[in-house]
C-alpha positions as CSV (number, residue, x, y, z in Angstrom):
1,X,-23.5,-55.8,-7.7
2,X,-22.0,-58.4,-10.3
3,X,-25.1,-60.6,-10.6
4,X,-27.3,-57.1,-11.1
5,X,-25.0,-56.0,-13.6
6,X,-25.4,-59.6,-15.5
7,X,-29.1,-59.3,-15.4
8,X,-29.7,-56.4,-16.6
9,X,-27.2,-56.7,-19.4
10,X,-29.0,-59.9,-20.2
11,X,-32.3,-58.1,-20.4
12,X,-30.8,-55.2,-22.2
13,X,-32.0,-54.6,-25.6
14,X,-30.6,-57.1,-28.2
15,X,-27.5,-55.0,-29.9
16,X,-24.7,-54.5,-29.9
17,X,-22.6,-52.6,-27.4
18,X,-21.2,-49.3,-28.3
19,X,-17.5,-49.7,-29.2
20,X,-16.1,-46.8,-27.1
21,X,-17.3,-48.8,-23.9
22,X,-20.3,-48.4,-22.0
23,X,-22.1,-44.6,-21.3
24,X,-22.5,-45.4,-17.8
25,X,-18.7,-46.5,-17.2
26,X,-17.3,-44.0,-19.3
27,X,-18.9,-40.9,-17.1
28,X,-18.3,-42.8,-14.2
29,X,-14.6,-41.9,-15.1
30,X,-14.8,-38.7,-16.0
31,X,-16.3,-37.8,-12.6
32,X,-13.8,-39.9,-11.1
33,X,-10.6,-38.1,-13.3
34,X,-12.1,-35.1,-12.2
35,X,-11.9,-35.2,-8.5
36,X,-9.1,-37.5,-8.4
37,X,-6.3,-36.5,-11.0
38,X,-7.0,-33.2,-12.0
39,X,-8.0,-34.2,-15.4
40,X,-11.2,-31.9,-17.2
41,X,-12.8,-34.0,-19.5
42,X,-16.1,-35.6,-21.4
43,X,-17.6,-39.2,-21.7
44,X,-17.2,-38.8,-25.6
45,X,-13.3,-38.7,-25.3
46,X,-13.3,-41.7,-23.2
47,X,-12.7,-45.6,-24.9
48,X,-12.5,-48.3,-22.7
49,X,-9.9,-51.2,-23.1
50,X,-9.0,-54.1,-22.2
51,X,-6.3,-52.9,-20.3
52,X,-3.3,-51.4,-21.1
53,X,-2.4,-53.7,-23.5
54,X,-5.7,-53.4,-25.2
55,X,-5.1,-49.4,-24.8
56,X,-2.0,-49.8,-26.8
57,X,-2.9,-51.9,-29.5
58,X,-5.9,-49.5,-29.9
59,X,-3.6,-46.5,-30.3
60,X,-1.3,-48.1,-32.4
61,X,-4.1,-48.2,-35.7
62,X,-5.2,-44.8,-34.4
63,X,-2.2,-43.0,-34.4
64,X,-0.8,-44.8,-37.6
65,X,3.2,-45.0,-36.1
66,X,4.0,-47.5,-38.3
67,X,7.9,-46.3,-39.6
68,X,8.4,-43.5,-37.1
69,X,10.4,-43.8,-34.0
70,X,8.7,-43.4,-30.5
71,X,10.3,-42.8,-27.2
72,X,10.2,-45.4,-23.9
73,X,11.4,-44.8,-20.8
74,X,15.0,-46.6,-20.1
75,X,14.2,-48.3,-17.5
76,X,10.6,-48.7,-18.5
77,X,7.8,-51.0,-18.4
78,X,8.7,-54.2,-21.0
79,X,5.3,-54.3,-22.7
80,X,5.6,-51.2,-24.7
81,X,9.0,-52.1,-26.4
82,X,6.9,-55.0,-27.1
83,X,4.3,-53.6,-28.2
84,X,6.3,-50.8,-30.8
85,X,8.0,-53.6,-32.5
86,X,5.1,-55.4,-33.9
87,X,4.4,-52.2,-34.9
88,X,6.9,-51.4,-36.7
89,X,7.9,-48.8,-34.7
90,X,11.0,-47.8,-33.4
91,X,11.6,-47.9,-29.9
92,X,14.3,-45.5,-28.9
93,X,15.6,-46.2,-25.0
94,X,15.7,-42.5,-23.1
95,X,17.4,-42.5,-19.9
96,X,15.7,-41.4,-16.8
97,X,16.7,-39.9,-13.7
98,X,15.3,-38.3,-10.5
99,X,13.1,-36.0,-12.0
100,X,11.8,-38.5,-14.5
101,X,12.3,-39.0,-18.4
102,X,15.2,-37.1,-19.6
103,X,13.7,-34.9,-22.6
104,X,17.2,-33.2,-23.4
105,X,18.5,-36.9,-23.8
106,X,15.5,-37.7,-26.0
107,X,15.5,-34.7,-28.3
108,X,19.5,-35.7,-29.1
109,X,18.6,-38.7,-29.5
110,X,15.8,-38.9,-31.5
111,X,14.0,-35.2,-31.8
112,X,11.5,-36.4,-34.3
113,X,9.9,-39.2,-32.8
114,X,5.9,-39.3,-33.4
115,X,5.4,-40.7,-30.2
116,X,6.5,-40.4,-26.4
117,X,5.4,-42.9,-23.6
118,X,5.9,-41.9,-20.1
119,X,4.8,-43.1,-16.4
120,X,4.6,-39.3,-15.3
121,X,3.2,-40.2,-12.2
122,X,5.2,-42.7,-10.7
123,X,8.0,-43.6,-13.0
124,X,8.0,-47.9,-13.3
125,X,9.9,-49.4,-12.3
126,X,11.8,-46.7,-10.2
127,X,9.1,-44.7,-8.4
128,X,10.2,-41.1,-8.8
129,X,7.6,-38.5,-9.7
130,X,8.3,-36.7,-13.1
131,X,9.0,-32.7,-12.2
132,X,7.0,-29.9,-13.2
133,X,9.8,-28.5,-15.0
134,X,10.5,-32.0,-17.4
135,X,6.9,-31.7,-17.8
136,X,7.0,-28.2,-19.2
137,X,9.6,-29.6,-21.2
138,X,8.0,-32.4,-22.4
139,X,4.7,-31.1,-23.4
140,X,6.9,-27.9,-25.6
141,X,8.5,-30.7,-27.5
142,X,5.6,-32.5,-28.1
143,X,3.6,-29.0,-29.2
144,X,6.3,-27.8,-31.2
145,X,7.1,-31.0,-33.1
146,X,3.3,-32.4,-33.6
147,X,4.2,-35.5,-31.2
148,X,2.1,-37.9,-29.3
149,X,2.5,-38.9,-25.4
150,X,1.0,-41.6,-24.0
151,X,0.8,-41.0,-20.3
152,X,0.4,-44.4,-18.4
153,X,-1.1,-43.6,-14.8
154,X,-0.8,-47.3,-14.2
155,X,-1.2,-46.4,-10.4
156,X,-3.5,-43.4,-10.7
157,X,-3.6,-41.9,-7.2
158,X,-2.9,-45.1,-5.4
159,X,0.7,-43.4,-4.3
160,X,2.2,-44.8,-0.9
161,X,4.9,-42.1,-0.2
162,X,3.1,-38.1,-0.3
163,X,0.4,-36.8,-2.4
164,X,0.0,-38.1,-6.2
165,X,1.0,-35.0,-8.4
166,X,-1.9,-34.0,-11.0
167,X,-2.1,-36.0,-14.1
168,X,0.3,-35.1,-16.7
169,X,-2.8,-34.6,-19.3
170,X,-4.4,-31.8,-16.8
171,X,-1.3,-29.5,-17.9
172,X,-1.9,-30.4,-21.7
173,X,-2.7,-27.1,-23.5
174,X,-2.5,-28.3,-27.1
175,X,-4.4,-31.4,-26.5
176,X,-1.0,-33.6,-27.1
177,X,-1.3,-36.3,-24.2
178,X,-3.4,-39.2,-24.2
179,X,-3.9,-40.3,-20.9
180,X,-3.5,-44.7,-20.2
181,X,-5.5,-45.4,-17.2
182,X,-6.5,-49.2,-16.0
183,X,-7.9,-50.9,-12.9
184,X,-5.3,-53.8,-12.8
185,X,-3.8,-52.5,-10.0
186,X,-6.1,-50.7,-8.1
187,X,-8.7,-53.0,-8.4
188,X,-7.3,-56.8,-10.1
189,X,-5.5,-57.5,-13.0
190,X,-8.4,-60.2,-13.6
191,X,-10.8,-57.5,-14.4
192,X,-9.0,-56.9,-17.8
193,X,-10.5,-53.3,-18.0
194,X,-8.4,-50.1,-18.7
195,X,-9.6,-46.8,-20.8
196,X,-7.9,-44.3,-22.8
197,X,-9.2,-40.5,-23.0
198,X,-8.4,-38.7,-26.2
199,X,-8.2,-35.3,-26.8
200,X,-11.3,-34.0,-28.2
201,X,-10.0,-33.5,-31.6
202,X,-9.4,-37.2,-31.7
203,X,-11.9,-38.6,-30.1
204,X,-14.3,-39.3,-32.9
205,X,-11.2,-41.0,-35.3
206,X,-10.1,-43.6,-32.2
207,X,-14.3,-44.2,-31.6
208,X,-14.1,-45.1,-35.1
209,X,-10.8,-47.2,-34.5
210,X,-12.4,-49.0,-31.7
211,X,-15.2,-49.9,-33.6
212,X,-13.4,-51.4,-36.3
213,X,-10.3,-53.5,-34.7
214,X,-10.9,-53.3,-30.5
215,X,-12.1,-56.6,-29.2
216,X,-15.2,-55.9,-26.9
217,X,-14.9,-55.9,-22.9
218,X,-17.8,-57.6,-21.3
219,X,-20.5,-55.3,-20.5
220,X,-21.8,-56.9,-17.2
221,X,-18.0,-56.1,-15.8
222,X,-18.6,-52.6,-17.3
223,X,-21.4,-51.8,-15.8
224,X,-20.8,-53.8,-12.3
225,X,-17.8,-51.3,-12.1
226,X,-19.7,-48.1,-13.0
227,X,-22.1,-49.0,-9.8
228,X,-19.1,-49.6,-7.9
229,X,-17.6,-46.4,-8.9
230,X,-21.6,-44.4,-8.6
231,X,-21.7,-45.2,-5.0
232,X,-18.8,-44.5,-4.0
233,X,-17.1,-48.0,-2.9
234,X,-14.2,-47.2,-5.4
235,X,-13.1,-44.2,-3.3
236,X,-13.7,-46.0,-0.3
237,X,-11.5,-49.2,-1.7
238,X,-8.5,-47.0,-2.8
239,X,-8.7,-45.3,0.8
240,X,-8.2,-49.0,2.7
241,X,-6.2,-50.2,-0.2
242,X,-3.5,-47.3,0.6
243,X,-3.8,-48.2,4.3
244,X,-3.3,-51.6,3.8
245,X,-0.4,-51.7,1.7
246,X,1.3,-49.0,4.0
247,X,1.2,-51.3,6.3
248,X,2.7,-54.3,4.3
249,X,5.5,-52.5,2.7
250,X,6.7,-51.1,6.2
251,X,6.5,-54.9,7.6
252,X,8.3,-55.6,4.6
253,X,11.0,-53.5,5.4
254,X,11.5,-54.0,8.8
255,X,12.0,-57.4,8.3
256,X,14.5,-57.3,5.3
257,X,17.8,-57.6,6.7
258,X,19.9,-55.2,5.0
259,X,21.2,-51.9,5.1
260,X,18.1,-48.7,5.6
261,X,19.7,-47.0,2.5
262,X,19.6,-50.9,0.1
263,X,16.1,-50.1,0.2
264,X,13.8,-47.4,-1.7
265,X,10.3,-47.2,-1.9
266,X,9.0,-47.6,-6.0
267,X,5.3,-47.3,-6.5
268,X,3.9,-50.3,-5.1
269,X,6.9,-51.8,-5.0
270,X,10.1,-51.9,-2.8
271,X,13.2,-51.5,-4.6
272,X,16.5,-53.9,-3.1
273,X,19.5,-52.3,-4.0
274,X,22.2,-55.0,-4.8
275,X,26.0,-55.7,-4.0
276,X,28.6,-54.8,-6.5
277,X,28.7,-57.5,-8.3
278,X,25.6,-59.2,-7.4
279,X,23.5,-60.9,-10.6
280,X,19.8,-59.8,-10.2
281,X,18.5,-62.3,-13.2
282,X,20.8,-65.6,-11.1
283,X,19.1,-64.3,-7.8
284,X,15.4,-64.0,-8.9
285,X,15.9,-67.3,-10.4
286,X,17.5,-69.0,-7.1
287,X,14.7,-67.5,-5.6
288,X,11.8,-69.2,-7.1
289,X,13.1,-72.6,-5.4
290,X,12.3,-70.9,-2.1
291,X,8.6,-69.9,-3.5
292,X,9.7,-66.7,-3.8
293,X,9.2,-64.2,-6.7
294,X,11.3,-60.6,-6.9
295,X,11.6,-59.8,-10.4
296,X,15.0,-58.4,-11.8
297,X,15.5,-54.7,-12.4
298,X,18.3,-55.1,-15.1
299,X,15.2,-57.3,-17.1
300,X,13.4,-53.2,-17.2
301,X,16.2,-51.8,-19.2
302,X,17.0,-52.2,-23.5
303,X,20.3,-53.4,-22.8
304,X,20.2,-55.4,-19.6
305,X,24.1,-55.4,-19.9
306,X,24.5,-52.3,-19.1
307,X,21.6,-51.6,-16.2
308,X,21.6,-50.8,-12.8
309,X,21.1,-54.2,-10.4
310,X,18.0,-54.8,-8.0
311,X,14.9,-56.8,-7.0
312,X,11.7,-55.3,-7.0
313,X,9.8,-56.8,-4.1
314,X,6.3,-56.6,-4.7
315,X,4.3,-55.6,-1.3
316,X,0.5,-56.4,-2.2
317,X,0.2,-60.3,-1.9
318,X,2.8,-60.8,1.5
319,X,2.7,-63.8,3.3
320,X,0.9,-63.6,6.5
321,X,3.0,-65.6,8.3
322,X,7.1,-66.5,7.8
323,X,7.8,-63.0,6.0
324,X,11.3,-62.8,8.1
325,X,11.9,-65.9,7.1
326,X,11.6,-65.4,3.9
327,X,13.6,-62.1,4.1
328,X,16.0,-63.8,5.7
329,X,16.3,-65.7,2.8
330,X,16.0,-63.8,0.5
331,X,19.1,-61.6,1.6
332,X,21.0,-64.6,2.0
333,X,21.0,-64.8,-1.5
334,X,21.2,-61.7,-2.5
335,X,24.8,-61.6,-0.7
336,X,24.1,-59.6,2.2
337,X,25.6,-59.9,5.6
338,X,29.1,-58.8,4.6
339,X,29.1,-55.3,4.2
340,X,29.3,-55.1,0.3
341,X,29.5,-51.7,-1.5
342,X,26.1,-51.4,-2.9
343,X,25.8,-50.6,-6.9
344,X,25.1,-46.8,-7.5
Protein backbone atom coordinates (compact mmCIF):
# COMPACT_ATOMS: atom_id res chain seq x y z
CA UNK A 1 0.00 0.00 0.00
CA UNK A 2 3.22 2.28 0.86
CA UNK A 3 5.07 1.46 -2.35
CA UNK A 4 1.61 2.28 -4.42
CA UNK A 5 1.23 5.32 -2.65
CA UNK A 6 5.05 6.32 -3.65
CA UNK A 7 4.45 5.53 -7.24
CA UNK A 8 1.73 7.26 -7.86
CA UNK A 9 2.88 10.36 -6.03
CA UNK A 10 5.92 10.07 -8.16
CA UNK A 11 3.91 9.97 -11.32
CA UNK A 12 1.55 12.61 -10.10
CA UNK A 13 1.56 15.79 -11.89
CA UNK A 14 4.70 18.02 -11.23
CA UNK A 15 3.26 20.71 -8.50
CA UNK A 16 3.08 21.35 -5.75
CA UNK A 17 0.92 19.74 -3.05
CA UNK A 18 -2.05 21.56 -1.72
CA UNK A 19 -1.11 23.13 1.72
CA UNK A 20 -4.20 21.95 3.71
CA UNK A 21 -3.05 18.25 3.05
CA UNK A 22 -4.08 15.92 0.55
CA UNK A 23 -8.05 15.66 -0.87
CA UNK A 24 -8.06 12.07 -0.57
CA UNK A 25 -6.74 12.00 3.24
CA UNK A 26 -8.61 14.83 4.30
CA UNK A 27 -12.26 13.14 3.35
CA UNK A 28 -10.86 10.07 4.41
CA UNK A 29 -11.22 11.84 7.90
CA UNK A 30 -14.17 13.36 7.73
CA UNK A 31 -15.92 9.99 6.96
CA UNK A 32 -13.90 8.55 9.67
CA UNK A 33 -14.92 11.72 12.38
CA UNK A 34 -18.26 10.96 11.34
CA UNK A 35 -18.78 7.45 12.30
CA UNK A 36 -16.36 7.37 14.93
CA UNK A 37 -16.50 10.69 17.16
CA UNK A 38 -19.65 12.17 16.44
CA UNK A 39 -18.09 15.01 14.66
CA UNK A 40 -20.28 16.67 11.29
CA UNK A 41 -17.93 18.07 9.12
CA UNK A 42 -16.28 18.91 5.49
CA UNK A 43 -12.82 18.10 3.72
CA UNK A 44 -12.41 22.00 3.32
CA UNK A 45 -12.19 22.47 7.21
CA UNK A 46 -9.71 19.90 7.50
CA UNK A 47 -5.51 20.76 7.49
CA UNK A 48 -3.25 18.11 8.05
CA UNK A 49 -0.14 18.34 10.33
CA UNK A 50 2.62 17.11 11.23
CA UNK A 51 1.33 16.07 14.37
CA UNK A 52 0.28 17.68 17.22
CA UNK A 53 3.06 19.70 17.43
CA UNK A 54 2.79 20.73 13.92
CA UNK A 55 -1.10 21.37 14.73
CA UNK A 56 -0.06 23.73 17.40
CA UNK A 57 2.47 25.70 15.79
CA UNK A 58 -0.04 26.03 12.90
CA UNK A 59 -2.69 27.53 15.24
CA UNK A 60 -0.50 29.65 16.99
CA UNK A 61 0.06 32.24 13.57
CA UNK A 62 -3.72 31.45 12.88
CA UNK A 63 -5.11 32.47 15.90
CA UNK A 64 -2.60 35.43 16.55
CA UNK A 65 -2.34 34.74 20.74
CA UNK A 66 0.61 36.46 20.97
CA UNK A 67 0.05 38.70 24.53
CA UNK A 68 -3.10 36.96 25.64
CA UNK A 69 -3.19 34.35 28.30
CA UNK A 70 -4.51 30.75 27.39
CA UNK A 71 -5.57 28.03 29.65
CA UNK A 72 -3.77 24.26 30.14
CA UNK A 73 -4.80 21.65 31.96
CA UNK A 74 -2.90 21.30 35.52
CA UNK A 75 -1.77 18.33 35.17
CA UNK A 76 -1.51 18.50 31.42
CA UNK A 77 0.47 17.33 28.58
CA UNK A 78 4.14 19.34 28.78
CA UNK A 79 4.23 20.30 25.11
CA UNK A 80 1.69 22.96 25.17
CA UNK A 81 3.17 24.97 28.07
CA UNK A 82 5.99 24.66 25.73
CA UNK A 83 4.60 25.49 23.03
CA UNK A 84 2.51 28.95 24.58
CA UNK A 85 5.80 30.35 25.74
CA UNK A 86 7.51 30.70 22.57
CA UNK A 87 4.54 32.23 21.77
CA UNK A 88 4.37 34.66 23.86
CA UNK A 89 1.55 33.48 25.44
CA UNK A 90 0.56 33.04 28.82
CA UNK A 91 0.05 29.74 30.10
CA UNK A 92 -2.27 29.88 33.09
CA UNK A 93 -2.25 26.22 35.10
CA UNK A 94 -6.15 25.19 35.79
CA UNK A 95 -6.65 22.48 38.08
CA UNK A 96 -8.50 19.37 37.16
CA UNK A 97 -10.52 17.00 38.89
CA UNK A 98 -12.83 13.97 38.31
CA UNK A 99 -14.98 15.48 35.96
CA UNK A 100 -12.19 17.12 34.01
CA UNK A 101 -10.86 20.76 33.65
CA UNK A 102 -12.20 22.89 36.38
CA UNK A 103 -13.87 26.02 34.37
CA UNK A 104 -15.07 27.82 37.67
CA UNK A 105 -11.17 27.66 38.71
CA UNK A 106 -10.33 29.02 35.21
CA UNK A 107 -12.74 31.79 34.92
CA UNK A 108 -11.29 33.13 38.63
CA UNK A 109 -8.30 32.76 37.53
CA UNK A 110 -8.01 34.03 34.36
CA UNK A 111 -11.68 34.79 32.71
CA UNK A 112 -10.28 36.41 29.67
CA UNK A 113 -8.01 34.13 28.32
CA UNK A 114 -8.18 33.86 24.28
CA UNK A 115 -7.53 30.40 24.32
CA UNK A 116 -8.47 27.01 26.23
CA UNK A 117 -6.65 23.65 25.62
CA UNK A 118 -8.25 20.52 26.87
CA UNK A 119 -7.99 16.61 26.56
CA UNK A 120 -11.86 16.27 26.75
CA UNK A 121 -11.78 12.90 26.00
CA UNK A 122 -9.42 11.24 28.10
CA UNK A 123 -7.81 13.79 30.29
CA UNK A 124 -3.63 13.19 30.06
CA UNK A 125 -2.10 12.28 32.05
CA UNK A 126 -5.05 11.26 34.50
CA UNK A 127 -7.60 9.37 32.35
CA UNK A 128 -10.93 10.73 33.51
CA UNK A 129 -13.46 11.70 30.89
CA UNK A 130 -14.53 15.45 30.96
CA UNK A 131 -18.51 15.58 32.08
CA UNK A 132 -21.26 16.79 30.01
CA UNK A 133 -22.02 19.33 32.47
CA UNK A 134 -18.10 21.00 32.42
CA UNK A 135 -18.57 20.75 28.84
CA UNK A 136 -21.72 22.84 28.87
CA UNK A 137 -19.73 25.02 30.95
CA UNK A 138 -16.86 25.24 28.91
CA UNK A 139 -18.29 25.82 25.54
CA UNK A 140 -20.77 28.98 27.44
CA UNK A 141 -17.47 30.55 28.50
CA UNK A 142 -15.84 30.21 25.45
CA UNK A 143 -19.28 31.56 23.43
CA UNK A 144 -19.85 34.25 25.66
CA UNK A 145 -16.16 35.62 25.93
CA UNK A 146 -15.13 35.05 22.03
CA UNK A 147 -12.52 32.29 23.22
CA UNK A 148 -10.68 29.51 21.43
CA UNK A 149 -10.45 25.64 22.58
CA UNK A 150 -8.29 23.45 21.29
CA UNK A 151 -9.65 20.02 21.94
CA UNK A 152 -6.69 17.34 21.71
CA UNK A 153 -8.40 13.74 21.08
CA UNK A 154 -4.79 12.44 21.32
CA UNK A 155 -6.48 8.94 21.78
CA UNK A 156 -9.59 9.38 19.56
CA UNK A 157 -11.80 6.37 20.35
CA UNK A 158 -8.89 4.14 21.18
CA UNK A 159 -10.46 4.13 25.03
CA UNK A 160 -9.68 0.82 27.17
CA UNK A 161 -12.17 1.28 30.04
CA UNK A 162 -16.16 1.90 28.52
CA UNK A 163 -17.33 3.61 25.48
CA UNK A 164 -15.36 6.90 24.20
CA UNK A 165 -17.79 9.88 24.87
CA UNK A 166 -18.59 12.07 21.56
CA UNK A 167 -16.00 14.53 20.59
CA UNK A 168 -16.18 17.69 22.53
CA UNK A 169 -16.44 19.64 18.92
CA UNK A 170 -19.76 17.56 18.01
CA UNK A 171 -21.55 19.76 20.92
CA UNK A 172 -19.91 23.07 19.58
CA UNK A 173 -22.88 25.34 18.56
CA UNK A 174 -20.92 28.59 17.91
CA UNK A 175 -18.26 26.98 16.01
CA UNK A 176 -15.61 27.75 19.10
CA UNK A 177 -13.62 24.25 19.31
CA UNK A 178 -10.95 23.28 17.12
CA UNK A 179 -10.66 19.76 17.21
CA UNK A 180 -6.48 18.29 17.52
CA UNK A 181 -6.51 14.87 16.16
CA UNK A 182 -3.12 12.70 15.24
CA UNK A 183 -2.22 9.09 14.44
CA UNK A 184 0.84 8.84 16.84
CA UNK A 185 -0.93 6.80 18.94
CA UNK A 186 -3.19 4.87 17.18
CA UNK A 187 -1.16 4.18 14.45
CA UNK A 188 2.96 5.26 15.27
CA UNK A 189 4.42 8.24 16.43
CA UNK A 190 6.93 7.61 13.33
CA UNK A 191 4.22 8.56 10.96
CA UNK A 192 4.47 12.26 11.99
CA UNK A 193 0.86 12.95 10.71
CA UNK A 194 -1.90 14.66 12.75
CA UNK A 195 -4.85 17.15 11.35
CA UNK A 196 -6.73 20.01 12.70
CA UNK A 197 -10.49 20.68 11.60
CA UNK A 198 -11.54 24.29 11.80
CA UNK A 199 -14.76 25.68 12.09
CA UNK A 200 -16.00 26.66 8.78
CA UNK A 201 -15.70 30.35 9.40
CA UNK A 202 -12.03 29.69 9.81
CA UNK A 203 -11.25 27.42 7.58
CA UNK A 204 -10.16 29.48 4.61
CA UNK A 205 -7.78 32.00 7.02
CA UNK A 206 -5.78 28.72 8.69
CA UNK A 207 -5.71 27.18 4.60
CA UNK A 208 -4.05 30.42 4.09
CA UNK A 209 -1.88 30.02 7.27
CA UNK A 210 -0.82 26.56 6.18
CA UNK A 211 0.19 27.69 3.06
CA UNK A 212 2.38 30.34 4.13
CA UNK A 213 4.37 28.97 7.42
CA UNK A 214 3.28 24.81 7.67
CA UNK A 215 6.17 22.60 6.65
CA UNK A 216 4.72 19.99 4.09
CA UNK A 217 3.92 16.21 5.25
CA UNK A 218 5.01 13.75 2.68
CA UNK A 219 2.35 12.99 0.30
CA UNK A 220 3.08 9.21 -0.31
CA UNK A 221 2.44 8.76 3.69
CA UNK A 222 -0.72 10.89 3.01
CA UNK A 223 -2.04 9.07 0.56
CA UNK A 224 -0.80 5.40 1.83
CA UNK A 225 -3.01 6.32 4.92
CA UNK A 226 -6.10 7.46 3.05
CA UNK A 227 -6.03 3.79 1.33
CA UNK A 228 -5.58 2.42 4.63
CA UNK A 229 -8.39 4.33 6.03
CA UNK A 230 -10.72 3.74 2.34
CA UNK A 231 -10.75 0.03 2.90
CA UNK A 232 -11.27 -0.21 5.99
CA UNK A 233 -7.91 -1.66 7.74
CA UNK A 234 -7.98 1.47 10.01
CA UNK A 235 -11.21 0.36 11.75
CA UNK A 236 -10.05 -3.05 11.64
CA UNK A 237 -6.47 -1.98 13.34
CA UNK A 238 -8.13 0.11 16.15
CA UNK A 239 -10.49 -2.96 16.84
CA UNK A 240 -7.23 -5.54 17.49
CA UNK A 241 -5.30 -2.60 18.78
CA UNK A 242 -8.08 -2.26 21.79
CA UNK A 243 -7.88 -6.00 22.20
CA UNK A 244 -4.49 -6.15 22.42
CA UNK A 245 -3.68 -3.57 24.78
CA UNK A 246 -6.58 -4.92 27.05
CA UNK A 247 -4.83 -7.64 27.38
CA UNK A 248 -1.35 -6.08 28.24
CA UNK A 249 -2.54 -3.58 30.75
CA UNK A 250 -4.47 -6.41 32.70
CA UNK A 251 -1.03 -8.61 32.56
CA UNK A 252 0.42 -5.51 33.71
CA UNK A 253 -1.57 -5.34 36.59
CA UNK A 254 -1.69 -8.61 37.74
CA UNK A 255 1.78 -8.75 37.92
CA UNK A 256 2.52 -5.35 39.78
CA UNK A 257 2.86 -6.15 43.24
CA UNK A 258 1.04 -3.61 45.12
CA UNK A 259 -2.10 -2.71 46.58
CA UNK A 260 -5.59 -3.14 43.81
CA UNK A 261 -6.46 0.54 44.83
CA UNK A 262 -2.27 1.97 43.98
CA UNK A 263 -3.32 1.35 40.64
CA UNK A 264 -5.82 3.32 38.19
CA UNK A 265 -6.35 2.84 34.69
CA UNK A 266 -5.21 6.41 32.53
CA UNK A 267 -5.82 6.29 28.82
CA UNK A 268 -3.23 4.05 27.63
CA UNK A 269 -1.55 4.16 30.54
CA UNK A 270 -1.56 2.66 34.07
CA UNK A 271 -1.33 5.12 36.77
CA UNK A 272 1.01 3.82 40.20
CA UNK A 273 -0.11 5.55 43.00
CA UNK A 274 2.98 6.31 45.32
CA UNK A 275 3.89 6.13 49.16
CA UNK A 276 3.75 9.19 51.20
CA UNK A 277 6.77 10.31 50.76
CA UNK A 278 7.93 8.53 47.91
CA UNK A 279 9.98 10.81 45.04
CA UNK A 280 8.53 9.92 41.65
CA UNK A 281 11.40 12.00 39.62
CA UNK A 282 14.47 9.75 42.05
CA UNK A 283 12.40 6.52 41.17
CA UNK A 284 11.95 6.95 37.39
CA UNK A 285 15.52 7.81 37.38
CA UNK A 286 16.68 4.56 39.47
CA UNK A 287 14.67 2.89 37.19
CA UNK A 288 16.32 3.37 33.98
CA UNK A 289 19.39 1.27 35.36
CA UNK A 290 17.06 -1.64 35.42
CA UNK A 291 15.96 -0.84 31.51
CA UNK A 292 12.97 0.42 32.69
CA UNK A 293 11.08 3.62 31.76
CA UNK A 294 7.85 4.93 33.90
CA UNK A 295 7.73 8.55 33.51
CA UNK A 296 6.99 10.89 36.65
CA UNK A 297 3.63 12.33 37.21
CA UNK A 298 4.78 15.37 39.37
CA UNK A 299 7.02 16.20 35.78
CA UNK A 300 2.87 16.82 34.22
CA UNK A 301 2.14 19.60 36.63
CA UNK A 302 3.52 23.75 36.46
CA UNK A 303 4.81 23.48 39.75
CA UNK A 304 6.18 19.95 40.21
CA UNK A 305 6.53 21.01 44.02
CA UNK A 306 3.44 20.96 44.76
CA UNK A 307 1.91 17.82 42.49
CA UNK A 308 0.47 14.74 43.32
CA UNK A 309 3.17 11.55 43.09
CA UNK A 310 3.05 8.55 40.58
CA UNK A 311 4.46 6.63 37.67
CA UNK A 312 2.69 6.29 34.64
CA UNK A 313 3.45 2.85 33.25
CA UNK A 314 3.00 2.75 29.72
CA UNK A 315 1.22 -0.64 28.52
CA UNK A 316 1.79 -0.76 24.62
CA UNK A 317 5.51 -1.90 24.18
CA UNK A 318 5.50 -4.76 27.40
CA UNK A 319 8.08 -7.17 27.51
CA UNK A 320 7.09 -10.50 26.46
CA UNK A 321 8.93 -12.22 28.78
CA UNK A 322 10.23 -11.20 32.63
CA UNK A 323 7.26 -8.54 33.10
CA UNK A 324 6.94 -9.90 36.95
CA UNK A 325 10.26 -9.45 37.16
CA UNK A 326 10.39 -6.33 36.24
CA UNK A 327 7.30 -5.48 38.40
CA UNK A 328 8.93 -6.83 41.03
CA UNK A 329 11.32 -4.48 40.59
CA UNK A 330 9.97 -1.93 39.96
CA UNK A 331 7.83 -1.82 43.30
CA UNK A 332 10.90 -2.49 45.06
CA UNK A 333 11.74 0.79 44.35
CA UNK A 334 8.97 2.47 44.49
CA UNK A 335 8.84 1.44 48.34
CA UNK A 336 6.24 -1.04 48.41
CA UNK A 337 5.98 -4.07 50.60
CA UNK A 338 5.49 -2.22 53.83
CA UNK A 339 2.14 -1.04 53.93
CA UNK A 340 2.71 2.75 53.29
CA UNK A 341 -0.17 5.23 53.27
CA UNK A 342 -0.57 5.98 49.69
CA UNK A 343 -0.51 9.90 48.66
CA UNK A 344 -4.21 11.17 48.06
Amino acid sequence: MASRAASEAAMAAVSYPDPRGELALRTEIAAHLSVARGLSCSPAQIIVTSGYSGALGLLSHALDLKGRSAWIEDPGYPLPRMALAMMGVEAVPIPVDEQGLDVDAGMALAANAALAIVTAGQQAPLGMTMSLARRNQLLAWAAGSGAWIIEDDYLSELQLVGRAAPALASQDSHGRVIYAGTFSKTISPALRLGFVVVPPALANHVGDVAAALAPATSVASQLALAEFMRKGHYLRHLRRMKRIYRARAAALQQALPVPAEAITMAGLTLLLHLPEGADDLDIARQAQAFRLAPAPLSSWYADPAQARRGLLLGITNLPEEGLEACCACLADLAGFGGGEELVE
